[in-house]
C-alpha positions as CSV (number, residue, x, y, z in Angstrom):
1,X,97.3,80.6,63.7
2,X,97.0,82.4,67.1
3,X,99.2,85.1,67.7
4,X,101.8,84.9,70.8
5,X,102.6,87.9,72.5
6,X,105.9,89.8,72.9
7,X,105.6,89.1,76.5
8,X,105.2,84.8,77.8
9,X,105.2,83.7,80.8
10,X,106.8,80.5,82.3
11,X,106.1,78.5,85.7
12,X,109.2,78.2,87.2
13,X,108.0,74.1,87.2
14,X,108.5,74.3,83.1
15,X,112.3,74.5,83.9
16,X,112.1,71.4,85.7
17,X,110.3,69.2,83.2
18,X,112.6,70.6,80.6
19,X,115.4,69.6,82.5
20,X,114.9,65.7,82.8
21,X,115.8,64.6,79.4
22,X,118.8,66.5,78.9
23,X,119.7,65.2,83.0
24,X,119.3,62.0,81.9
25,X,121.4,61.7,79.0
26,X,123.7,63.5,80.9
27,X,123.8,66.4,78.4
28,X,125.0,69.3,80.4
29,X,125.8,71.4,77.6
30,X,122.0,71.6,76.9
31,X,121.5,71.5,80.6
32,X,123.3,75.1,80.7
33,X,121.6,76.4,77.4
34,X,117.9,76.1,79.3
35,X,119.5,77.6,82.0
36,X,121.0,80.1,80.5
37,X,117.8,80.7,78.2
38,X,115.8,81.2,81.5
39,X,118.0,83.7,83.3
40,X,118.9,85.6,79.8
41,X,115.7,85.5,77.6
42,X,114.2,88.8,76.4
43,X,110.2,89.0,76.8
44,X,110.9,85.8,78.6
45,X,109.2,86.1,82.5
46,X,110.0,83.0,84.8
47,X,107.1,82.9,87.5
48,X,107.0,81.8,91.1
49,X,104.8,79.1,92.3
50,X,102.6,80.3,94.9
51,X,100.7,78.6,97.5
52,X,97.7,80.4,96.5
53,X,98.6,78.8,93.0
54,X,99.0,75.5,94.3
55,X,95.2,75.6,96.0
56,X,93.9,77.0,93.2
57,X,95.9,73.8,90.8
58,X,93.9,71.5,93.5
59,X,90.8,72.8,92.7
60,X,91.7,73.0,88.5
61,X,92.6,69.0,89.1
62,X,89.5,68.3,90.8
63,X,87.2,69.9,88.2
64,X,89.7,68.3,85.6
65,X,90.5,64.4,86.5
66,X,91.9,64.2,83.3
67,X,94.7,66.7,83.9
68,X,98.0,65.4,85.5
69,X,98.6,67.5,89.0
70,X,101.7,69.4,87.4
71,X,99.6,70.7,84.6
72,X,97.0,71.5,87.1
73,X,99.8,73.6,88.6
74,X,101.0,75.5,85.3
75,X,97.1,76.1,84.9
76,X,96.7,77.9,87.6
77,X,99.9,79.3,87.3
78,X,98.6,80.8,83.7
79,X,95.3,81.6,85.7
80,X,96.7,83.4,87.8
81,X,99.1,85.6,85.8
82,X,96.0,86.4,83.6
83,X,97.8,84.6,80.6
84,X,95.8,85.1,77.8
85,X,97.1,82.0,76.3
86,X,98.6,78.9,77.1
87,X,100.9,76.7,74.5
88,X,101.0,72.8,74.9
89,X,100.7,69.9,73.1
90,X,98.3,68.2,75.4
91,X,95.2,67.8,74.1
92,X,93.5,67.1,77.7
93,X,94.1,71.0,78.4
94,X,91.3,71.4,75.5
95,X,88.9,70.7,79.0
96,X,89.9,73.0,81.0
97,X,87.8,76.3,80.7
98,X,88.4,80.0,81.5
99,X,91.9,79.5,79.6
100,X,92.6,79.6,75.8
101,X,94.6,76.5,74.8
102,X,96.9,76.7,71.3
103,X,98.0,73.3,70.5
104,X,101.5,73.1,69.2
105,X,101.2,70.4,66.9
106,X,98.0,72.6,65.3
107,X,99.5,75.7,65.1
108,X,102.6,74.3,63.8
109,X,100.3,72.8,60.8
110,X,98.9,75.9,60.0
């Protein structure tokens, strides 16, 4: 199993699409707990998106059609930053090159 850092790194867009479920079933409790694990988390950075970021998503999603555009946009977001890994569970990141994918579900297995 890859090794995560003490340091990771979050696009300011993951709080969003962690947001929707709980918005929709109208759980604010766990609304406030992702909020509150965003602002409060130790070794925890939340990172701006960038206009130079967004350019540089357009040009990850053109050389990856498979990619939707907001993982085009936490791609770049990782490139940027100089992540040296990225956690997902979507396989279609496996494409993308110049970044070192861990797939949850594998490195849960292991």
């Amino acid at each position: 199993m890859s090794q995560i850092s003490d340091l990771m790194e979050a696009g300011e867009l993951t709080l969003a699409e962690v947001l929707v479920k709980p918005i929709a079933d109208g759980d604010d409790k766990l609304v406030q707990t992702y909020l509150d694990t965003v602002d409060n988390s130790q070794g925890l950075l939340v990172v701006s998106v960038t206009r130079a970021m967004l350019i540089q998503a357009a040009g990850v999603r053109a050389s990856n059609s498979s990619l939707r555009l907001v993982d085009a946009i936490h791609v770049a977001t990782a490139q940027a930053t100089e992540c040296r890994s990225v956690v997902t569970n979507d396989k279609r990141w496996k494409s993308v090159s110049g970044i070192h994918v861990i797939l949850l579900s594998e490195a849960v297995a292991s």
